[in-house]
DSSP file (Angstrom, degrees, kcal/mol; ACC not computed):
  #  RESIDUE AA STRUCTURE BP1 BP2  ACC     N-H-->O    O-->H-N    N-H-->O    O-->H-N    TCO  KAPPA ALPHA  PHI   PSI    X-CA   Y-CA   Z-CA
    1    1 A X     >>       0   0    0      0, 0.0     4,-3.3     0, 0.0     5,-0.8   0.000 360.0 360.0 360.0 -33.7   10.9  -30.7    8.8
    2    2 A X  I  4> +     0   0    0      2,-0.2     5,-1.7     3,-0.2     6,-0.2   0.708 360.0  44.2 -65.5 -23.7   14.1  -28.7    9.5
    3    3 A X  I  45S+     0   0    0      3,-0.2     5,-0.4     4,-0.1    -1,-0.2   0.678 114.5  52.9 -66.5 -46.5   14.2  -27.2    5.9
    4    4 A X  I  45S-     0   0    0      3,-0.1    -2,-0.2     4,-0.1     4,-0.2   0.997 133.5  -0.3 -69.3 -75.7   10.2  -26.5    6.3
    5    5 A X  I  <5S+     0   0    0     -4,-3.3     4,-0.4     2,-0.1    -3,-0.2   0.816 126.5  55.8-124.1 -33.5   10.5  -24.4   10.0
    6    6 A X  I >><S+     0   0    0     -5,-0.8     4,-1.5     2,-0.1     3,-0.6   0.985 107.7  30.5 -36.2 -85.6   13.9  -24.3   11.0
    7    7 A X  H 3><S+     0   0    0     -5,-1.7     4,-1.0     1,-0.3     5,-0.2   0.853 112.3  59.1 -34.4 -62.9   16.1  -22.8    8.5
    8    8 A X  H 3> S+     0   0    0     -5,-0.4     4,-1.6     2,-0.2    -1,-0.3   0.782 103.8  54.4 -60.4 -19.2   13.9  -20.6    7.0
    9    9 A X  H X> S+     0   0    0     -3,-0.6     4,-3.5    -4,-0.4     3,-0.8   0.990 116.0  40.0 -71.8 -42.8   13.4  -18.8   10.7
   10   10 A X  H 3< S+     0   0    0     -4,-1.5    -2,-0.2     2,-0.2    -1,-0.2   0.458 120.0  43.6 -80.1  -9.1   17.4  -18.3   10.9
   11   11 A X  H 3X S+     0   0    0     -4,-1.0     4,-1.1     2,-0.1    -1,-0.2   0.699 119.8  49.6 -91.1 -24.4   17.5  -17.2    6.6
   12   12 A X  H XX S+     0   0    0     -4,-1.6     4,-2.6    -3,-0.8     3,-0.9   0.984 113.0  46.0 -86.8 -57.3   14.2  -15.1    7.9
   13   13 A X  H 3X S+     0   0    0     -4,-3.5     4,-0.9     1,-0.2    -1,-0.2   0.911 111.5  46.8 -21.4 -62.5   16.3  -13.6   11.0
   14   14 A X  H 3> S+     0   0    0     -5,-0.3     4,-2.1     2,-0.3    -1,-0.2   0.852 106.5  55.5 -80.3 -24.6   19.1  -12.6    9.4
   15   15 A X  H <X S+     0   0    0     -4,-1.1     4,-1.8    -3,-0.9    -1,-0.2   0.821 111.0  54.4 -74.5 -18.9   17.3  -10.7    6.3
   16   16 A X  H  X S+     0   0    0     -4,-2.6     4,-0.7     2,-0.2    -2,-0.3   0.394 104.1  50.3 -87.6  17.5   15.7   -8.9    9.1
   17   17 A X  H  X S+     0   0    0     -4,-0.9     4,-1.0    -3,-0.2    -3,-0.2   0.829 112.7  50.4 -69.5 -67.6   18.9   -7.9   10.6
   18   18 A X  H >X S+     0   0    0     -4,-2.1     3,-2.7     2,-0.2     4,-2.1   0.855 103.5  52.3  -9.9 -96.4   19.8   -6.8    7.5
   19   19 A X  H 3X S+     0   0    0     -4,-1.8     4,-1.7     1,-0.3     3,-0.3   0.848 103.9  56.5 -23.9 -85.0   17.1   -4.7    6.6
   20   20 A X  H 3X S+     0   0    0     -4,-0.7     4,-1.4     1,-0.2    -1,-0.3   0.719 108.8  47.9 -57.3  -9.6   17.1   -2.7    9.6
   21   21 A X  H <X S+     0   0    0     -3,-2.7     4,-2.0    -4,-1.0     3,-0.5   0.964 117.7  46.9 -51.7 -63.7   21.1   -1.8    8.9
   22   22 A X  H  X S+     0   0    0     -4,-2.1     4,-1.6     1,-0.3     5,-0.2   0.791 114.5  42.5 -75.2 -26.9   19.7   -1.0    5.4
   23   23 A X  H  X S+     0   0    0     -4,-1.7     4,-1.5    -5,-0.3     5,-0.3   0.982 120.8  40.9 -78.2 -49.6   16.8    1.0    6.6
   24   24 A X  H  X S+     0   0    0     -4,-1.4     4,-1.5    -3,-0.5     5,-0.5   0.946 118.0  48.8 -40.9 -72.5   19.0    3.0    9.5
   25   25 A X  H  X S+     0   0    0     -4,-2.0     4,-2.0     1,-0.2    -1,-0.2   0.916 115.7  45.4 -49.9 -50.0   22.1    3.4    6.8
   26   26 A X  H  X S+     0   0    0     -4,-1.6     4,-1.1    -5,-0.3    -1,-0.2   0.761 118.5  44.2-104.6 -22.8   19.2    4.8    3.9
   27   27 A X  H  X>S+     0   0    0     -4,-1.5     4,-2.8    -5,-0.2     5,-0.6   0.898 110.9  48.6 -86.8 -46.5   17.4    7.3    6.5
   28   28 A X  H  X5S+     0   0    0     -4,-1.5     4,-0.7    -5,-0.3    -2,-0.2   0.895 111.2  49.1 -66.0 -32.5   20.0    8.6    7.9
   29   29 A X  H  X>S+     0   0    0     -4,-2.0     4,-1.8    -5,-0.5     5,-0.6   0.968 113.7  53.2 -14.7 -83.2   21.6    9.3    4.5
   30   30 A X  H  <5S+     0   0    0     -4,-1.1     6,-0.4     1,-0.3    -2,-0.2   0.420 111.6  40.3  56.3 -71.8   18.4   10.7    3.8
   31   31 A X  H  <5S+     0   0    0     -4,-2.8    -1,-0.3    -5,-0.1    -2,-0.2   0.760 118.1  45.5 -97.6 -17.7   18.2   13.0    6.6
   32   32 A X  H  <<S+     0   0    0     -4,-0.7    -2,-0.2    -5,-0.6    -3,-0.1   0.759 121.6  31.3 -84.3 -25.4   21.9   14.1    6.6
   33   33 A X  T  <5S+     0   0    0     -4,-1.8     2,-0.3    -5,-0.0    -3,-0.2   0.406 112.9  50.9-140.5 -16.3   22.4   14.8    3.0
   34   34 A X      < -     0   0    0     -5,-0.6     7,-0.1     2,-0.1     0, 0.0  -0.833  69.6-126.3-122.5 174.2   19.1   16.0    1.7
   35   35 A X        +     0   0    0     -2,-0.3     3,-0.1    -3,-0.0     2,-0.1   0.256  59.0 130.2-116.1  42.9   16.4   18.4    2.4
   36   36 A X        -     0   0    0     -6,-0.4     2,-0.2     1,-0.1    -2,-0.1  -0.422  65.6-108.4 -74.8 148.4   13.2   16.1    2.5
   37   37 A X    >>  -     0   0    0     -2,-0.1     4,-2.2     1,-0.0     3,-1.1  -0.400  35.6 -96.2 -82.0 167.5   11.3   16.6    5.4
   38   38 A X  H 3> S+     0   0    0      1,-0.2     4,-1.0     2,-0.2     5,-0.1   0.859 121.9  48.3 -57.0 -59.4   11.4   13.9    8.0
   39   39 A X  H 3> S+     0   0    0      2,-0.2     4,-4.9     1,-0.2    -1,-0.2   0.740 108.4  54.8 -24.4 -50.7    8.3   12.1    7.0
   40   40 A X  H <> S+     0   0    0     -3,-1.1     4,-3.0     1,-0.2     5,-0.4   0.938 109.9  48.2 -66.2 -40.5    9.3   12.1    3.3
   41   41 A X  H  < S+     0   0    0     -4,-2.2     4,-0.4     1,-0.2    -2,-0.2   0.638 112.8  47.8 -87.9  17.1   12.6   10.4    4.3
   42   42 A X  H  X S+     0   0    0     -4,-1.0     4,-2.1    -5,-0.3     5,-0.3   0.851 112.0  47.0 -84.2 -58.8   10.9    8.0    6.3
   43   43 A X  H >< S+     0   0    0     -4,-4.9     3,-0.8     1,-0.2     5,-0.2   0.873 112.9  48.7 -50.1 -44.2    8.4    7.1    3.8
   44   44 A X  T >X S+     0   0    0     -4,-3.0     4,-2.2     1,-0.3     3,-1.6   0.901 120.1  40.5 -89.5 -49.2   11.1    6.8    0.9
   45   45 A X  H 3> S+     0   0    0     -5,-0.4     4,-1.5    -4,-0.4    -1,-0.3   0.717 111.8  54.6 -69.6 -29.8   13.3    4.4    3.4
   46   46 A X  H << S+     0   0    0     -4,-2.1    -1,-0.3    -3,-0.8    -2,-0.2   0.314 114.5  45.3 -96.1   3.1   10.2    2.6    4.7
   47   47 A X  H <> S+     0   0    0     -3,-1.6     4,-0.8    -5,-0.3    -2,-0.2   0.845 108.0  49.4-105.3 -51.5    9.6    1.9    1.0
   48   48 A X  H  X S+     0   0    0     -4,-2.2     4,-4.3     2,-0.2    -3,-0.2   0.915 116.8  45.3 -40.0 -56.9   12.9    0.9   -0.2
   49   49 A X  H >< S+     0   0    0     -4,-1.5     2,-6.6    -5,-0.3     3,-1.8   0.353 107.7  56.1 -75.7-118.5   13.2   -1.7    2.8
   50   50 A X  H 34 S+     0   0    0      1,-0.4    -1,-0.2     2,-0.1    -2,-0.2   0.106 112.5  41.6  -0.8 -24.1    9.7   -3.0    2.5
   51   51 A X  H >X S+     0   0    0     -2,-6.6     4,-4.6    -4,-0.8     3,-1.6   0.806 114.7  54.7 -99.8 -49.7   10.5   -4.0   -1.2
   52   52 A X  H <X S+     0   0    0     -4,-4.3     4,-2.2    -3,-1.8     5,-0.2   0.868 113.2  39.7 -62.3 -23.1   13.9   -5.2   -0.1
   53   53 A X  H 34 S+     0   0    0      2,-0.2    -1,-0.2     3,-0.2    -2,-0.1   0.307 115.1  47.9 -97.1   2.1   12.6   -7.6    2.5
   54   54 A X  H <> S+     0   0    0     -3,-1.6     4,-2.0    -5,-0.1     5,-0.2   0.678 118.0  44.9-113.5 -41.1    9.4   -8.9    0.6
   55   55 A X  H  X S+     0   0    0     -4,-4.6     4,-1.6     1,-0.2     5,-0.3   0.936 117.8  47.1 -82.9 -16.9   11.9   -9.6   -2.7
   56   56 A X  H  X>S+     0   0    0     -4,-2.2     4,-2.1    -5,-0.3     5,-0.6   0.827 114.4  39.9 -85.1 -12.9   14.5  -11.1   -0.3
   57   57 A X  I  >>S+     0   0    0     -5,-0.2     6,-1.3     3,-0.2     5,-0.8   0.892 113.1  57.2 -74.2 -29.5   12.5  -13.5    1.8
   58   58 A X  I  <>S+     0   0    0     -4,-2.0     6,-1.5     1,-0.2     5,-0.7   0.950 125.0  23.4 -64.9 -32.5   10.5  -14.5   -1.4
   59   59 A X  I  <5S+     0   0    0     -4,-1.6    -1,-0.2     4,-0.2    -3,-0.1   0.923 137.8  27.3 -73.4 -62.7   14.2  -15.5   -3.0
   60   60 A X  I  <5S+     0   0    0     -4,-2.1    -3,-0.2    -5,-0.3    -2,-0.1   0.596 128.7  32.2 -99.6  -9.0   16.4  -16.2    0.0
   61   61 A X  I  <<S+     0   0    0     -4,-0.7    -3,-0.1    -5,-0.6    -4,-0.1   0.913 135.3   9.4 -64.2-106.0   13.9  -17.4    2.8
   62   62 A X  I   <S-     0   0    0     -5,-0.8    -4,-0.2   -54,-0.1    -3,-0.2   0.503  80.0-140.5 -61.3 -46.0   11.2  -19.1    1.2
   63   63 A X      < -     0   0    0     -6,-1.3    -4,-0.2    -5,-0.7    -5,-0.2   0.835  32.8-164.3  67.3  38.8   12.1  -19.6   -2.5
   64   64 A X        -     0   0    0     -6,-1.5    -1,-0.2    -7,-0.4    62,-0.1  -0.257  33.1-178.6 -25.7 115.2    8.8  -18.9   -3.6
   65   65 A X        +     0   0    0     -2,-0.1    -1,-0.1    60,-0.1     3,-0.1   0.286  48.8 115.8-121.9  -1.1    7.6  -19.7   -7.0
   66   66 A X  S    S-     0   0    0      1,-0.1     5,-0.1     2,-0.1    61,-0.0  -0.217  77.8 -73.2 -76.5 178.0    4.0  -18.2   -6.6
   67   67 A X        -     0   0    0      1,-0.1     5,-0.1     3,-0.1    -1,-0.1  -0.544  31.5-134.2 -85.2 137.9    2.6  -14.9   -8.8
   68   68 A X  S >> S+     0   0    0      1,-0.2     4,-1.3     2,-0.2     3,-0.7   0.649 104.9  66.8 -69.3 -50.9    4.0  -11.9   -7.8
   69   69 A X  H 3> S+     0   0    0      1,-0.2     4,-0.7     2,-0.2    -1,-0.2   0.903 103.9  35.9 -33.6 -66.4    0.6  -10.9   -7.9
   70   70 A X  H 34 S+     0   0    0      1,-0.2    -1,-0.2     2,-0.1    -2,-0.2   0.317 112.8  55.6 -98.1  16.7   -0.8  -12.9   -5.3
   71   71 A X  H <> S+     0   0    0     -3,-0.7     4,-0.9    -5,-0.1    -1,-0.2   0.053 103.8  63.3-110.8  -8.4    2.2  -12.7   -2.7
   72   72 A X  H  X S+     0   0    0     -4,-1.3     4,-1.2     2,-0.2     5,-0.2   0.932 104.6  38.9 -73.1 -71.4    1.9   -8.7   -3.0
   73   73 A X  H  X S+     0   0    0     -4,-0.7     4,-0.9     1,-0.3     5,-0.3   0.881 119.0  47.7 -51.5 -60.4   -1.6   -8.1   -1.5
   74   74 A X  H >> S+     0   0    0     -4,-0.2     3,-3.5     2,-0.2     4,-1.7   0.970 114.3  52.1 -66.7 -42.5   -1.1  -10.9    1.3
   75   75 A X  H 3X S+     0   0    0     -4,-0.9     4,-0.7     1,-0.3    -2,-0.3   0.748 111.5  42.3 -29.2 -75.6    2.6   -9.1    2.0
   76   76 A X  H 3X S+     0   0    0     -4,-1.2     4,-1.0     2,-0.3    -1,-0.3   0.295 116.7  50.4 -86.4  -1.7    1.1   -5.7    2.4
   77   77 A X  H <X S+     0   0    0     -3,-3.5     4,-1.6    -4,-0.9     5,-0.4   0.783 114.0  46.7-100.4 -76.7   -2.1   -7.5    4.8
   78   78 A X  H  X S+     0   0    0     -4,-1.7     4,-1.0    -5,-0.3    -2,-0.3   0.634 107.4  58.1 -63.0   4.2    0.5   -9.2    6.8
   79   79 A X  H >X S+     0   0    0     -4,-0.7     3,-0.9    -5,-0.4     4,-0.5   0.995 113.5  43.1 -57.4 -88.3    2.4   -5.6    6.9
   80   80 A X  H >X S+     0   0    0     -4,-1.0     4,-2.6     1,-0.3     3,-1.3   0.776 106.0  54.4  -3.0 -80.1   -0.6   -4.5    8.3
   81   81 A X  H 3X S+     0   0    0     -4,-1.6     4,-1.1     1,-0.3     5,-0.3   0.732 111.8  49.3 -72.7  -8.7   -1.4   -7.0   10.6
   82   82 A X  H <X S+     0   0    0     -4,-1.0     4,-2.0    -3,-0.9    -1,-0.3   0.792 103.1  53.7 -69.2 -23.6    1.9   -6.7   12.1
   83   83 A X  H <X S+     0   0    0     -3,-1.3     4,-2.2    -4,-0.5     5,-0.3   0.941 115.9  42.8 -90.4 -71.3    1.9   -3.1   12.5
   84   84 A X  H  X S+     0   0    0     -4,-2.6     4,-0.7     2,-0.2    -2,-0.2   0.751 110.3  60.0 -40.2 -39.8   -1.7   -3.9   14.5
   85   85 A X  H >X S+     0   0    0     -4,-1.1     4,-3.6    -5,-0.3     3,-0.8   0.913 116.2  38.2 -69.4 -60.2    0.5   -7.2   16.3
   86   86 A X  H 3X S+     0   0    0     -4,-2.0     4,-2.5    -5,-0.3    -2,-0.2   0.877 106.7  53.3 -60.8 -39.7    2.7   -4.3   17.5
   87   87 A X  H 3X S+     0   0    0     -4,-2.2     4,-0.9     2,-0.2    -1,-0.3   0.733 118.2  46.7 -58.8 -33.8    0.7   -1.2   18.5
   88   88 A X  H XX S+     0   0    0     -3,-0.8     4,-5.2    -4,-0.7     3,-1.6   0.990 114.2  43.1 -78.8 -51.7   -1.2   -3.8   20.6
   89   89 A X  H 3X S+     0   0    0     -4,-3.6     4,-1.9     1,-0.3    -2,-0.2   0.861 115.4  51.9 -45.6 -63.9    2.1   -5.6   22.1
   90   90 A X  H 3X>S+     0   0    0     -4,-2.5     5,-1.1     1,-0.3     4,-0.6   0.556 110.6  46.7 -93.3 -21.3    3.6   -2.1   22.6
   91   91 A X  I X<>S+     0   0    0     -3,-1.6     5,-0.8    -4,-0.9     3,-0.7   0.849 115.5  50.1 -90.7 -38.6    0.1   -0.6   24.7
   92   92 A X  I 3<>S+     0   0    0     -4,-5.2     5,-1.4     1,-0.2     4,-0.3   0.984 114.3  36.3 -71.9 -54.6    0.1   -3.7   26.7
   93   93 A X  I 3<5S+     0   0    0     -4,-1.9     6,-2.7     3,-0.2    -1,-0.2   0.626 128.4  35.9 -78.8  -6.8    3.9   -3.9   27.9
   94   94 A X  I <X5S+     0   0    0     -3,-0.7     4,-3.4    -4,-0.6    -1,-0.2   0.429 135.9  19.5-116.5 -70.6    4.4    0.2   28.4
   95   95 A X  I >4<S+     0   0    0     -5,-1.1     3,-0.6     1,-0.2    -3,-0.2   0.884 131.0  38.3 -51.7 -56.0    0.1    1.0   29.9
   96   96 A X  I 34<S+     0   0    0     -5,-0.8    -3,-0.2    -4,-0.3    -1,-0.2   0.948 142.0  11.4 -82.1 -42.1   -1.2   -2.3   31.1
   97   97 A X  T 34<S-     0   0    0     -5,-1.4    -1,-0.2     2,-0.0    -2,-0.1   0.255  94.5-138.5-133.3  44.9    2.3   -3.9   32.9
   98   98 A X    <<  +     0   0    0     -4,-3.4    -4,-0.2    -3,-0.6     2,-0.2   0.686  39.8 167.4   9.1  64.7    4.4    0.0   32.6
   99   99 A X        -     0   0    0     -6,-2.7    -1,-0.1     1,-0.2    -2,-0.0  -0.552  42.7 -84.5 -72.4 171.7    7.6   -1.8   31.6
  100  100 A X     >  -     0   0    0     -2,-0.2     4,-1.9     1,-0.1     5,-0.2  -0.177  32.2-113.8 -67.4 167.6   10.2    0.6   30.3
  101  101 A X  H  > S+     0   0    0      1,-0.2     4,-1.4     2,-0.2     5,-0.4   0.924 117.6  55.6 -67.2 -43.0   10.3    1.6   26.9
  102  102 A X  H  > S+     0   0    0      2,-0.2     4,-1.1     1,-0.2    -1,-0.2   0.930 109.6  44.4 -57.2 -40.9   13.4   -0.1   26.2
  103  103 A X  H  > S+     0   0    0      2,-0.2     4,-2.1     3,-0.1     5,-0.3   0.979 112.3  58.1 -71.5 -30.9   11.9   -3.8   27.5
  104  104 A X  H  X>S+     0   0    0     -4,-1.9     4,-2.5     1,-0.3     5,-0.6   0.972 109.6  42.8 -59.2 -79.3    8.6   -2.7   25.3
  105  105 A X  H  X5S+     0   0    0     -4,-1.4     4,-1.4     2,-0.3     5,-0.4   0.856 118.5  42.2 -34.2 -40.7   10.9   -2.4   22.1
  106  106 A X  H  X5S+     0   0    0     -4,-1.1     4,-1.6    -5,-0.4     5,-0.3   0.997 119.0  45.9 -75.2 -64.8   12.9   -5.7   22.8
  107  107 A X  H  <5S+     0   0    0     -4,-2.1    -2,-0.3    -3,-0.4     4,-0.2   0.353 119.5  41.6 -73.0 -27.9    9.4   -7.4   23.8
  108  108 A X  H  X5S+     0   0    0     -4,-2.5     4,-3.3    -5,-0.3     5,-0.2   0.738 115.4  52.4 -55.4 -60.2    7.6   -5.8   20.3
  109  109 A X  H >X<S+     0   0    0     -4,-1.4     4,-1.4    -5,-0.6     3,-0.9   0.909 109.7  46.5 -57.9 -81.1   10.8   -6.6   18.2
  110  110 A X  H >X S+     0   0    0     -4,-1.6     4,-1.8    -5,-0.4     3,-1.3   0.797 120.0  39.7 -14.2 -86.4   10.7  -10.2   19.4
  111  111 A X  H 3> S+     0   0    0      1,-0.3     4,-3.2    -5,-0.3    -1,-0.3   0.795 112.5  56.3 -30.3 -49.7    6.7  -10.6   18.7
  112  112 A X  H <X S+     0   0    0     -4,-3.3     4,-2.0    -3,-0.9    -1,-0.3   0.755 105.4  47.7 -66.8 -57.0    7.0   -8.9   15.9
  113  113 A X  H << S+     0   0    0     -4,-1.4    -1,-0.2    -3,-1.3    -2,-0.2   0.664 116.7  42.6 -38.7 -43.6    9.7  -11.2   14.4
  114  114 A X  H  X S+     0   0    0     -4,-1.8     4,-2.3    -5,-0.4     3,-0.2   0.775 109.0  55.9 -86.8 -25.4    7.9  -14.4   15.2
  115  115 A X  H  X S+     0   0    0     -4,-3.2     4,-1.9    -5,-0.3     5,-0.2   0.805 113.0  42.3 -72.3 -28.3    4.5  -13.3   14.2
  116  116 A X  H  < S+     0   0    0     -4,-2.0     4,-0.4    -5,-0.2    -1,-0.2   0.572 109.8  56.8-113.3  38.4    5.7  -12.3   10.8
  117  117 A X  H  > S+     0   0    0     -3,-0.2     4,-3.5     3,-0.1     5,-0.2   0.809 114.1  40.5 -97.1 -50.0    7.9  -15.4   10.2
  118  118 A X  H  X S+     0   0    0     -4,-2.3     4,-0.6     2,-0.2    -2,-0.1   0.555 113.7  46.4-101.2  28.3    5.1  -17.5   10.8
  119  119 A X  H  X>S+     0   0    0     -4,-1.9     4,-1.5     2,-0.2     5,-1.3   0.620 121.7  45.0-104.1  -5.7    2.1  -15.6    8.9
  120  120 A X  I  4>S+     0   0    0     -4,-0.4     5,-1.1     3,-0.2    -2,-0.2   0.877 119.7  44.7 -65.8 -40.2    5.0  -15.3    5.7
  121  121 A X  I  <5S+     0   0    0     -4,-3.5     6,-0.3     1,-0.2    -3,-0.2   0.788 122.4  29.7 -89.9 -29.3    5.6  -18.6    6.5
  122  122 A X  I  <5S+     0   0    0     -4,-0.6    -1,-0.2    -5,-0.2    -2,-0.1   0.507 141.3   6.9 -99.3 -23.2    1.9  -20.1    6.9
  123  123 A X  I ><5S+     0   0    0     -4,-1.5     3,-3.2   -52,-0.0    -3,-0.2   0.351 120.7  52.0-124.0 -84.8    0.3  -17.4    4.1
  124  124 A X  I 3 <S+     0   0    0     -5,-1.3    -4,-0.2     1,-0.3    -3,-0.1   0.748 128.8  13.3 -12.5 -78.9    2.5  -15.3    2.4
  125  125 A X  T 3 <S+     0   0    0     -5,-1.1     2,-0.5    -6,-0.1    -1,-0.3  -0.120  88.2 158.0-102.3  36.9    5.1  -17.5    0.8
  126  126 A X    <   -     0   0    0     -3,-3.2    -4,-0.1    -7,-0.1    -5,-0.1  -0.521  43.3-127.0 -72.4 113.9    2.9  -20.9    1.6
  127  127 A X        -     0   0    0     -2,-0.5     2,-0.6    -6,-0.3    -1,-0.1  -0.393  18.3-152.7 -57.9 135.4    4.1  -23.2   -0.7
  128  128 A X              0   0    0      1,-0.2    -1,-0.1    -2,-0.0    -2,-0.0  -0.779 360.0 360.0 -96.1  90.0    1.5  -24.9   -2.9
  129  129 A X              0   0    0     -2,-0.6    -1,-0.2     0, 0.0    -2,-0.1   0.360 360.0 360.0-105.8 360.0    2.7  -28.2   -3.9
């Protein structure tokens, strides 16, 4: 059971530590050293990590052996429904109970972390044995 929900939260944690150094380090590159407009180097940085973080949970998380095929489409759903997870978290904690912007971000990030460890962990990369 510790292998199953344990471990994988702390392998899941630590590529998302990662990933935002890697996202921070490749926009700010990005903005500093080329003359893409902001958007573009967001997109091109938001693309790069999003591909590093789906192929390193699928490897170093989860260890996933399902078609690439049918772990893209739910990735890019649960993408989504985080994105939605957050927008929501982030209108309640700043309009409905005007915390600062700084606890809202700490108090997103958090949600945000556990909700997509356990819909990668319950859909995405659900093992089928």
């Amino acid at each position: 059971m510790r292998e199953r929900y344990g471990f994988p939260l702390v392998k899941y944690l630590f590529v998302g530590v990662f990933n935002t150094i890697f996202y921070m380090a490749i926009l700010y590159s990005l903005l500093k050293y080329t003359l893409y407009p902001e958007f573009i180097s967001v997109a091109i940085a938001f693309l790069i990590c999003m591909f590093f973080q789906y192929s390193a949970n699928r490897i170093f998380t989860f260890r996933s052996k399902q078609s690439i095929s049918i772990e893209i489409p739910k990735y890019i759903c649960s993408a989504i429904i985080n994105y939605l997870i957050g927008v929501v978290v982030v209108v309640l904690t700043r309009n409905v109970f005007e915390l600062s912007d700084l606890l809202c971000s700490v108090i997103s990030s958090v949600i945000l972390a556990l909700s997509g460890f356990v819909i990668s962990l319950l859909w995405v990369y659900r093992r089928v044995d």
